[in-house]
N, C-alpha and C positions, 0 to 999 in steps of 0.2 A: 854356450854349448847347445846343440839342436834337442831335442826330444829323444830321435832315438839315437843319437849320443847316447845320450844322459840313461837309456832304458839299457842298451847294447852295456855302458857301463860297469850298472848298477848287476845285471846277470852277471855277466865277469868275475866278478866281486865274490856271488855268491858261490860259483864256479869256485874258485880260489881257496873261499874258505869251510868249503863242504868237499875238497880235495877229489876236486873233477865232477861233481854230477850234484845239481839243484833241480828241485821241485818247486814248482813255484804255482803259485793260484792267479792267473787271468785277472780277475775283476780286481780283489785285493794288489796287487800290483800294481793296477793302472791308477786305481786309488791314492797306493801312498804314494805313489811319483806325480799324480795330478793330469794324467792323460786318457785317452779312453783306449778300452781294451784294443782296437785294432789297430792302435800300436804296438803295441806287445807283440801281435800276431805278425806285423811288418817287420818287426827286429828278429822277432826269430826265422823266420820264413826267410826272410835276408844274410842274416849275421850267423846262421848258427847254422850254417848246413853238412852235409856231408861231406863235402867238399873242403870246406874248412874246418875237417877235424872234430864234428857233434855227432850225436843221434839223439835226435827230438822222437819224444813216445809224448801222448795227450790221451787223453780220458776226458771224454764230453761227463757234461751232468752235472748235477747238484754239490756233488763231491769231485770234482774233476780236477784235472791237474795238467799242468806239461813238463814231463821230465826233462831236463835236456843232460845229460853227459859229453862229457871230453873223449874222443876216444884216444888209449893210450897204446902207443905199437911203438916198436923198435925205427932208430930212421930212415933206413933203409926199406923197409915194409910201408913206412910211411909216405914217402918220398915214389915209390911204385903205386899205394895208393891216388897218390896227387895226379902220376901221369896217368894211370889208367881213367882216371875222372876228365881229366882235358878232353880227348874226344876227338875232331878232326876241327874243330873252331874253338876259340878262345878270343872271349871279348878284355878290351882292357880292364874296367872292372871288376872282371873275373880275375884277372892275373893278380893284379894290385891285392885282391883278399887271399888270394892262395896267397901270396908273398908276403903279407902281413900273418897272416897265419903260421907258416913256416920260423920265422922271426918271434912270435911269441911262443914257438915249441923249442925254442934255441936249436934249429935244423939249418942255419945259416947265420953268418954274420949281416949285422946292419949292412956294411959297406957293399957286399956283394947282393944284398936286397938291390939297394940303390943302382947297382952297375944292371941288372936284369929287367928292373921296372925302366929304366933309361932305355935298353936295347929293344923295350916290349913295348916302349910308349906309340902313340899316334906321330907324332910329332918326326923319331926317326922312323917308322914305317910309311911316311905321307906319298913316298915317290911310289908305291903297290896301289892298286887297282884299290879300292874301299872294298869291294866287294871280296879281293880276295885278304884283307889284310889281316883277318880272323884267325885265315886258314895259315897263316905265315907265322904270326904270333903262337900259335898251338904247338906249329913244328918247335921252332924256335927256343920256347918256355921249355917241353920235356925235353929236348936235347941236352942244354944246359944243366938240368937239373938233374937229371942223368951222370950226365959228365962230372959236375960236381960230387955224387955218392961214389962214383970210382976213386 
């Protein structure tokens, strides 16, 4: 397992068992996992964003912290959330963690994950311009997601 695997993880966890919102100390962290702090800051700056259903607060200094929370909404609020956050581009990457996202809020089935990351891949988009295939996958991903909350 990579590092920020194992950091993404370990937050998770505490996520889970402090029922949505952990505080966590920077240095002591990277300590007992054996990494140095700007990993930490990579996994949440990556893994934890608004996007995918967080709100990171931090407090620099001596006593400082980074809260992170889950935010909790109804699916529908949720799911309006997601598209309002897509934008007019949508890289794959991007898709892949809303849709694993989505999947860990039980806002979709596995199966229909798997059917929208297929439709959203490079691989069926390869016959679009690269330049625009951002902009197709964006359309694409909120239609779907849309259509599905109806």
């Amino acid at each position: 397992m990579r590092m920020s695997d194992l950091v993404a993880q370990y937050i998770l966890n505490m996520l889970e068992a402090q029922d949505g919102s952990a505080e966590i100390q920077r240095n002591e962290l990277a300590g007992s996992l054996g990494c140095v702090p700007s990993q930490i800051n990579y996994v949440i700056t990556s893994r934890f964003t608004p996007e995918q259903g967080y709100i990171v607060e931090s407090r620099r200094g001596g006593g400082g912290y980074i809260r992170i929370s889950r935010v909790k909404m109804d699916k529908g609020t949720a799911i309006m959330h997601i598209v309002n956050s897509i934008g007019n581009h949508l890289d794959r990457a991007s898709a892949e963690a809303m849709l694993k996202n989505m999947l860990q809020q039980d806002m979709m089935a596995l199966q229909t994950a798997k059917v929208i990351a297929a439709a959203l891949s490079d691989r069926t988009l390869r016959s679009v311009e690269p330049i625009k295939r951002d902009e197709l996958r964006a359309s694409l991903f909120k239609n779907m997601i849309i259509t599905l909350n109806n």
